[in-house]
N, C-alpha and C positions, 0 to 999 in steps of 0.2 A: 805444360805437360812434361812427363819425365819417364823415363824409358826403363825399365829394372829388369833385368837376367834371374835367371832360375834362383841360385843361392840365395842372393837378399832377399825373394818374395817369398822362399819357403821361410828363410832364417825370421825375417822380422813380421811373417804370418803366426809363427809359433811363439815370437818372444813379446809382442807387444797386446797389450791390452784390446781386445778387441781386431786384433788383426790386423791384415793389411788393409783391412776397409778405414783403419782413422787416418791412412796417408792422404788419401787426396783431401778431404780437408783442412790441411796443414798444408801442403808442397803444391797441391792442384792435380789434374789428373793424373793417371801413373800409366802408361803404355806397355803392354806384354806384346811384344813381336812372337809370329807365330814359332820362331826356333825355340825361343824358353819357351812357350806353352806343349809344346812338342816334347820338352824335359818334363819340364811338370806332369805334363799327362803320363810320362812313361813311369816317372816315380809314384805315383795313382796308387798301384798294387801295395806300395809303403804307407801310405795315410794322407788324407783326406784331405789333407791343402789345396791340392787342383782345383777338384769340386769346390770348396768355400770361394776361392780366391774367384772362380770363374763367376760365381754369384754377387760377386760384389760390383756397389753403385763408385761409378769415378774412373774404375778400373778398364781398358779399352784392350781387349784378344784380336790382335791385328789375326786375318783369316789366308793373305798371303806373305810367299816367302818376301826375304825381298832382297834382293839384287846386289851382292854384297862384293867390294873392289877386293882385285886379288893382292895387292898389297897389304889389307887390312885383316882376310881370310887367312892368309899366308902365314900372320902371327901367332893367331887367338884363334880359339875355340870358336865353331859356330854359333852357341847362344849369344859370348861376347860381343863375334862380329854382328851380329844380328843386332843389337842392343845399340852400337857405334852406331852400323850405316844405318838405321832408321832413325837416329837423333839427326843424323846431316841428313836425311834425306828430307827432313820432314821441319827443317830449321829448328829442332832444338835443343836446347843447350845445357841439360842435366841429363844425367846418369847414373842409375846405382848399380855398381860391379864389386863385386868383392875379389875378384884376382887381378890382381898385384900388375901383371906383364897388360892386362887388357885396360887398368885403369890408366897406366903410363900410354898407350894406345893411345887414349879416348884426351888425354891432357893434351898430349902431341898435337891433336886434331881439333883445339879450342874448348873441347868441351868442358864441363863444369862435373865433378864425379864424387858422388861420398858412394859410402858401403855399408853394411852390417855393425862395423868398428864404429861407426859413428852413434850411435844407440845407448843412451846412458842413461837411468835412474837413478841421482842424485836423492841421497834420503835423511833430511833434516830430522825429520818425523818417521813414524811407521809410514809406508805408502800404503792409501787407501785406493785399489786397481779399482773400485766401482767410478773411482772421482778423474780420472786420468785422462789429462788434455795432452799436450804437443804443441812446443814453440821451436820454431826455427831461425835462426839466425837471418842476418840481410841475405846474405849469399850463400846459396846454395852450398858449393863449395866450402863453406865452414858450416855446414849447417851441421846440429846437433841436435837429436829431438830429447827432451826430455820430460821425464815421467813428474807431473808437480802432485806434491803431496799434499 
């Protein structure tokens, strides 16, 4: 499983084919802590990712806060810390963050973190979006999805 904050699941809801519903068949399930769903739901009045996202199969809307160290709160934003302490809380060991200060956070603390910048469609060919899988690397960590043509 793998824990993702507001940015990535709006960013890579709108950028990839099919949404964020092709990640957990790629990476495995995807965890939203209820502090990003709490963003999410407030950007709602902006467009329709919350709703989709919440309907998707793989995806898990944790329903409580959760208890987050003040050393790690101290730094980062509450979504981020949200995103951390429920990877330790919960043993595990990927993350998707896109800022910068919370991803060096989540390194510091073992964890394994790509982002949005990770996201490439490589294009030999025209890419044909009806035909679009997702391979990822061994590790997390370098993982890189990409659009095959």
């Amino acid at each position: 499983m793998t824990v993702i904050n507001t940015s990535p699941a709006i960013h890579l809801h709108a950028v990839l084919p099919g949404g964020l519903g092709v990640l957990p068949g790629v990476i495995g399930e995807i965890i939203v802590p209820l502090e990003a769903g709490q963003e999410l739901a407030a950007g709602n009045a902006k467009d329709s990712a919350w709703r989709e996202i919440q309907r998707l199969p793989g995806i898990h809307h944790r329903t409580k806060a959760v208890a987050i160290h003040p050393l790690i709160s101290a730094q980062i934003d509450l979504g981020e810390a949200a995103v951390i302490q429920t990877a330790l809380d919960e043993a595990l060991d990927a993350v998707i963050l896109d800022d910068l200060k919370a991803r060096r956070v989540a390194l510091t603390l073992g964890l394994q973190v790509t982002g949005t910048d990770r996201i490439r469609a490589p294009r030999s060919r025209p890419v044909r979006w009806h035909e679009v899988a997702l391979q990822s690397a061994p590790t997390f960590r370098s993982a890189t999805f990409r659009c095959i043509s």
